[in-house]
N, C-alpha and C positions, 0 to 999 in steps of 0.2 A: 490470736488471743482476744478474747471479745471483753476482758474486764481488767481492771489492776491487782495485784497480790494487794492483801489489805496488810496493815498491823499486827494484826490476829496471826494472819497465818503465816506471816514471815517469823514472827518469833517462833511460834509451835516448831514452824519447819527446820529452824535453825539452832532448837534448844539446846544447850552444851556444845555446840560446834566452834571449830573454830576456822574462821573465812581468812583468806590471802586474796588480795586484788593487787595485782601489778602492772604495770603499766603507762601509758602518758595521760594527758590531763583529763580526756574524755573518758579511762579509766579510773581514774580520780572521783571525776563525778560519780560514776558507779559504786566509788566506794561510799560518796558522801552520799548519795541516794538510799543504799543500803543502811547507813546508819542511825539515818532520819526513819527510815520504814520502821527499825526495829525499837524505835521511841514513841513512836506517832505515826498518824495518817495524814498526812502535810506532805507537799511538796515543795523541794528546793527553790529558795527564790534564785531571782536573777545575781544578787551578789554573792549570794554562796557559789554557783556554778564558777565565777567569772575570777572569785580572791583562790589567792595559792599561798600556802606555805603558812598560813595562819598559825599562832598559837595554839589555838583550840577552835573546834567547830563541832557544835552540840555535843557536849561530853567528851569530845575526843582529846588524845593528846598528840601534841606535834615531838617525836619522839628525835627525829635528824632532819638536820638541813632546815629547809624552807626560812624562814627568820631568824630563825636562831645562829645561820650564817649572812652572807649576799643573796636576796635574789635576783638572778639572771637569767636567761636563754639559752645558756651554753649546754655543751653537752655533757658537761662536770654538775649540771644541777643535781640537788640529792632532796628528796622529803618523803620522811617515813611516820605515816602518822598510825595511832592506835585507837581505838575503841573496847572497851570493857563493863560489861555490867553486871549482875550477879550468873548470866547464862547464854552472855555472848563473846566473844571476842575476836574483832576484825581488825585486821592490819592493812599497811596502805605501805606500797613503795613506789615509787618514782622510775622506770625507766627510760632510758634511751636509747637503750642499746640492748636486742636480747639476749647478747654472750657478752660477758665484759669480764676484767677485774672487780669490777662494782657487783657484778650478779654473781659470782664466785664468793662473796659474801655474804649477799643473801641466801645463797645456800647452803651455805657454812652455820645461819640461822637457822635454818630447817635439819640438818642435818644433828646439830647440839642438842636444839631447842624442843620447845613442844611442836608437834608431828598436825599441818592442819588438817581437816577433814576436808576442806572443800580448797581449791588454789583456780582463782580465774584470771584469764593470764592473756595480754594481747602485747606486742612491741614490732611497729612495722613504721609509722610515717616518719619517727626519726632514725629511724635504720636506712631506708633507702634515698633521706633524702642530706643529711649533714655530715654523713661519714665518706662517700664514694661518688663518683658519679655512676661508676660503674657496680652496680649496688648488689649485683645477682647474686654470685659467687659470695661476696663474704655473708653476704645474707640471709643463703642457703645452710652454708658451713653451719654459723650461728646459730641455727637454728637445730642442726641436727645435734650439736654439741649441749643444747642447752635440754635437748628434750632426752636423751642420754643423759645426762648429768641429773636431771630429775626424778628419772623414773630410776635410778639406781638410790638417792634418796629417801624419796619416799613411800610410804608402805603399799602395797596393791590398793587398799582399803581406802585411799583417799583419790576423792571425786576434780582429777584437771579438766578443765573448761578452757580450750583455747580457742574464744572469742575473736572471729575476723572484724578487722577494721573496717567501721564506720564509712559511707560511702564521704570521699570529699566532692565541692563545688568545684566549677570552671575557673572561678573566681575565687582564690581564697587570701589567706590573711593569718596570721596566729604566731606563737611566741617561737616555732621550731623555726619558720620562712625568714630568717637573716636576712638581710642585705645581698650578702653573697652568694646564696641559692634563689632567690626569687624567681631567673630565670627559669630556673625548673616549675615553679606553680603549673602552668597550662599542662605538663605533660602528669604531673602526681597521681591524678584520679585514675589514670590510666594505667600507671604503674602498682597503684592499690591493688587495684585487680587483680592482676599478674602475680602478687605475692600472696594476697589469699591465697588465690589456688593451688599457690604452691605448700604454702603453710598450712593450710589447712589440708589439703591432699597430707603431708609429713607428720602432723599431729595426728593422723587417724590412722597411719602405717604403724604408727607406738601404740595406738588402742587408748588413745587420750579422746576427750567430748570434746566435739567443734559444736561449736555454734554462730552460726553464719548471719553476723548483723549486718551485713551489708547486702545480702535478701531480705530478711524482716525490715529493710528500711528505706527501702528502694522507691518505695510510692507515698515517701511519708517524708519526703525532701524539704517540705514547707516548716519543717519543724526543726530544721537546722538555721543555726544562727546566722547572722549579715558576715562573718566572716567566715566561711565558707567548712568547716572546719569542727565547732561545735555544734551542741543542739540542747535543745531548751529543757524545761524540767520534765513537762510532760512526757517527751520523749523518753527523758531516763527513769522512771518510772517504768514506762514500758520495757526499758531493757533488764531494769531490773526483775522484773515479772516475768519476759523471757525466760531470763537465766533461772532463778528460782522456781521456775517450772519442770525447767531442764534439770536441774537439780533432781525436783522431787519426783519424774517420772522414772531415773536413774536408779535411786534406789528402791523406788518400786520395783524396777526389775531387777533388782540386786536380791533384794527382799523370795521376789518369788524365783531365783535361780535355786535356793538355797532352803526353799519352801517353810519360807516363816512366813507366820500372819503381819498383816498390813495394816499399819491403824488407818483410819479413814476419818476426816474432819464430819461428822456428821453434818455442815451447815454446804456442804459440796466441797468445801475449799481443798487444798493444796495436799498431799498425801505424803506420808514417811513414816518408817522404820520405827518399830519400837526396839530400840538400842539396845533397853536391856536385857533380853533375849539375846543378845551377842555378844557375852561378855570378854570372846576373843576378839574382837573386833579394835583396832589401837585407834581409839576416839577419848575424844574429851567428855570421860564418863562422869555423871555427880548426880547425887540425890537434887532434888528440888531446893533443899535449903541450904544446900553449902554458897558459900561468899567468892568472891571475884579472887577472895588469897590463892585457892585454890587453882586459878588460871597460875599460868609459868611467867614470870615478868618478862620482859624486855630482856635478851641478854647484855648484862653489864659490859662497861666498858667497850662497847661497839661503836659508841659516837666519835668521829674524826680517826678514827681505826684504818679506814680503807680509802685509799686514793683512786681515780680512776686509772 
């Protein structure tokens, strides 16, 4: 990719949509990256990337968990954050685990709730490194249970992205690495691997998008943080640009399986579906002028609901 998605064209591309990002902190940023882009052309500073669990970060809201309880390390951590504006709406949830009690919930959310169009989805370095030593088999399980459980949820029509983890350092550092697993560090980066392959080989047996960040990022190692683990703004930028490429080439060929016309950004940029041409389509459909009422809130009463 030889430029960034601008402002411009992450809105157009995301009008009435509504986004799911799941996952741990470097999905987090993803999320906060995304919600910057869809406000402005700014990139995340250093302390946005680095606070968790905030009240609010640019418009959003911190909807469970994060401050509003303890924050900790453990593997009970929970923060579900939201974003809303008159013709976006992104969600944020926290994993650690990608089958649990806890995700049983979240898709109890999905399931109720309004249906997203887009769901980007990664959960691997606290999988294989704070539940098991022996981390394959449950990990495996997990993983087939959850991508079942999903796709019996949600409609054909919505675009899953399961995004491979980020390459780790030799040397790392971060809030999953306990005390008690440390000695695992030197081997993790090696075991990332190993579960890509395998997750993402299993996400593409369901006929789900992989998008494989740990090739797009392989020669761009300089742009990950002193503890081994994260990576700086500009990088996420990049991933978000990635992904919302991956997006809008997706429905492009969605677009011409079904042979409808393609709007096309006259200035080159990013390309998608003119929606309403598909009125069967289960989207977050709205004229231009309707109001954020019109999005589905939070479902009630889910705060302090689910234990892990």
């Amino acid at each position: 990719m030889r430029s960034f998605v601008s402002h411009k064209q992450a809105s157009q591309l995301l009008h009435n949509k509504f986004v799911v990002v799941l996952g741990d902190s470097n999905q987090r940023a993803i999320y906060k990256d995304l919600v910057l882009l869809l406000q402005k052309d700014k990139f995340l500073t250093l302390k946005q990337l680095r606070t968790k669990g905030e009240m609010s970060f640019e418009q959003d809201c911190l909807v469970e968990g994060g401050c509003l309880n303890k924050l900790h390390n453990g593997i009970a951590y929970r923060e579900v954050r939201q974003f809303q504006s008159d013709h976006h709406l992104v969600r944020f949830y926290f994993l650690t685990r990608i089958f649990s009690r806890y995700m049983e919930s979240v898709l109890e959310d999905f399931r109720q709730g309004l249906k997203p169009d887009v769901v980007i989805i990664n959960s691997c370095v606290w999988d294989i490194s704070r539940y098991s030593r022996n981390w394959i088999g449950d990990y495996k399980e997990n993983l087939h249970t959850f991508f079942e459980e999903l796709k019996a949820i949600l409609p054909e029509e919505t675009l899953v992205i399961w995004n491979l983890t980020l390459p780790l350092g030799e040397k790392i550092k971060g809030g999953f690495l306990v005390p008690e697993i440390q000695h695992m560090a030197p081997q993790l980066r090696f075991d990332v691997i190993e579960a890509n392959f395998f997750s993402g080989t299993l996400a593409d047996a369901y006929n789900l998008d992989v998008v494989d960040l740990h090739f797009h990022f392989r020669f761009s190692l300089h742009r990950r943080t002193n503890d081994g683990v994260h990576w700086d703004n500009v990088a996420h930028r990049r991933i978000t640009s990635v992904l919302l490429q991956h997006a809008a080439d997706a429905w492009e060929r969605s677009v011409e399986e079904i042979k409808l016309s393609t709007n096309i950004n006259k200035n080159g940029g990013l390309k998608h579906e003119d929606f309403a041409s598909r009125p069967f389509r289960q989207s977050v459909l709205r004229n231009q002028l309707t109001t954020r009422q019109h999005y589905a809130p939070y479902p009630p009463g889910r705060r302090n609901r689910y234990n892990y």
